[in-house]
N, C-alpha and C positions, 0 to 999 in steps of 0.2 A: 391155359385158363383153368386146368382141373387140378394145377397141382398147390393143393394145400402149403405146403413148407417143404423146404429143403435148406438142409445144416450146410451152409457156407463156408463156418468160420474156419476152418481150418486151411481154405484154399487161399495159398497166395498169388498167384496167378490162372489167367487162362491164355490159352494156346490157338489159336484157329491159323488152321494149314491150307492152303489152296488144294495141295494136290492129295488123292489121296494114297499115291506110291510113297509121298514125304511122310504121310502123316504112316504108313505101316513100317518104314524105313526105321523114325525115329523111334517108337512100341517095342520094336523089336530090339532095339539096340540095347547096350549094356547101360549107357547110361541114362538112360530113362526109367531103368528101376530106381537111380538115388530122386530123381528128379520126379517123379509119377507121386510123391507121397505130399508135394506143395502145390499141384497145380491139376488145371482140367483140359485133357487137348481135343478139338472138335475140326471136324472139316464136313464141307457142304458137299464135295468133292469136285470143287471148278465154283461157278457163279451161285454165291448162295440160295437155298431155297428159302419161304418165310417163315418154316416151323422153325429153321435153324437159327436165322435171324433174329426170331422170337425170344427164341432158348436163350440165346448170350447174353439178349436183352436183360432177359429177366434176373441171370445168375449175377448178371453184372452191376445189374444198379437197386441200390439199396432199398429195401423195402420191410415187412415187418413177414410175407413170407419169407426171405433170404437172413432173415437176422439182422437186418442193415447193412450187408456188406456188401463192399464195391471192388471185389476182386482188380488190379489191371489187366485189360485185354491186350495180347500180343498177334500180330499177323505175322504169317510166311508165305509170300505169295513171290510169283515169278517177278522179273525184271523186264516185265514185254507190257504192251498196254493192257492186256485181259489182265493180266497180272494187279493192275493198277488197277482198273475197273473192279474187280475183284473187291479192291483193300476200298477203294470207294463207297462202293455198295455194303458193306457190311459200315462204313464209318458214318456215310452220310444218308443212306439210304438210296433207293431205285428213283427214277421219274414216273414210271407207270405206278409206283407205292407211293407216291408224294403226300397222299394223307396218312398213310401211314409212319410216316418218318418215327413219329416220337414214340411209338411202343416198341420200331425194329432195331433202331439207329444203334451203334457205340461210339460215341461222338469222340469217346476219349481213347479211343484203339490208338496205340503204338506200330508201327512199323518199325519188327527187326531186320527184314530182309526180306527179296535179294533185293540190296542198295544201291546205288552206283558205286559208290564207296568201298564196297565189297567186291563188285567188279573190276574195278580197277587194281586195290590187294592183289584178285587171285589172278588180275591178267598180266600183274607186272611177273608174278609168280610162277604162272604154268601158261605162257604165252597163252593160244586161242583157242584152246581148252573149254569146252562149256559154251563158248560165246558165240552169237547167232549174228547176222545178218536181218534187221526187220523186214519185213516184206514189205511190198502197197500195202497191202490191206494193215498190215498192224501199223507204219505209218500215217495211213487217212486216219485208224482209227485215234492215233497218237491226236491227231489234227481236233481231232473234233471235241475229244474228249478237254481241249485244253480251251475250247470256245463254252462250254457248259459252264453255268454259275455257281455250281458248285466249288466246279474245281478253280474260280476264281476267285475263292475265299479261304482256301488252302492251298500255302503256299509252298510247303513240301512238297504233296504229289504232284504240284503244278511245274516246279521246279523238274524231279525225277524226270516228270516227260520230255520236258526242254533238254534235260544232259539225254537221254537214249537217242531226242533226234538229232542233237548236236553230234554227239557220237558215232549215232549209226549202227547203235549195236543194242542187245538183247539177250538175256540169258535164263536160263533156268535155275529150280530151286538146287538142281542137282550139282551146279556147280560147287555148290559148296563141298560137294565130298570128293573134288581135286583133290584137297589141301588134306593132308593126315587130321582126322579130328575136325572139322573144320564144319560139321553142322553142330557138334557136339561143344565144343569150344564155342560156338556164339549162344545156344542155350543157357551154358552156364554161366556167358560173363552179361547174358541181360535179363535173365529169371531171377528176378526175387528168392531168398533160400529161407 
């Protein structure tokens, strides 16, 4: 609420990471120096808080503080139901925030990963590697979250939950760095340059 303006335009993306080992893994890395001069990366560090919420909100959609610009927002959250819940809450908002939906919401957040799609690449790749077993508890929570109205009007994450309990499996962000390159390599082929 106190910030006057902030210059946008040069951002072409934003970045929100679930974890924040991802989000100091990728900073550090080499190639996030070519990549750090198009985009803004944020993590709440696990279930977002509402300043954070706030923030994306704001960078994200156009207004006459941002210059009009509508940066895309990208998620990287795990492949387990918090994971999803995670990419939820920042897309759709909270139920205990339900009046707040339209000032926190990024309705138009992208999911890069981790996909099933990706899981299955890196499990034909480096057999079971990475990959988890759900528990009950992340199963029930699989359950429940697929009974919410939300997730009944998006048909991705509602899909996602259906292949992890079809599967049976669950992975983290970190699988990605099995693969040689392999957090860096999806950066580049779905960040905007």
């Amino acid at each position: 609420k106190d910030i006057l303006s902030v210059s946008m335009h040069p951002v072409k993306w934003i970045l929100v990471i679930e974890k924040e080992a991802t989000f100091r893994s990728i900073a550090a890395s080499d190639f996030w120096e070519n990549l750090s001069a198009n985009g803004i990366m944020a993590t709440a560090k696990g279930y977002p808080d509402i300043s954070t919420r706030a923030m994306l909100h704001f960078l994200s959609t156009p207004s006459p503080q941002n210059g009009f610009c509508a940066p895309p927002v990208y998620a990287l959250v795990d492949f387990d139901p918090d994971g999803v819940g995670i990419l939820s809450t920042y897309k759709h908002g909270s139920k205990n925030l339900a009046h707040e939906t339209s000032r926190l919401s990024l309705p138009r957040l992208q999911w890069l990963g981790l996909r099933s799609e990706q899981i299955s690449d890196s499990h034909e790749l480096h057999s079971n590697q990475g990959l988890l077993t759900p528990s009950n508890r992340d199963r029930n929570k699989a359950r429940k979250m697929l009974e919410r109205d939300v997730l009944a009007k998006d048909a991705d994450l509602r899909r996602e939950l259906q292949v992890m309990l079809m599967l049976n499996v669950k992975a983290e962000l970190q699988l990605l760095d099995a693969t040689a390159d392999g957090m860096s390599t999806l950066l580049k082929n779905n960040l905007p340059v």
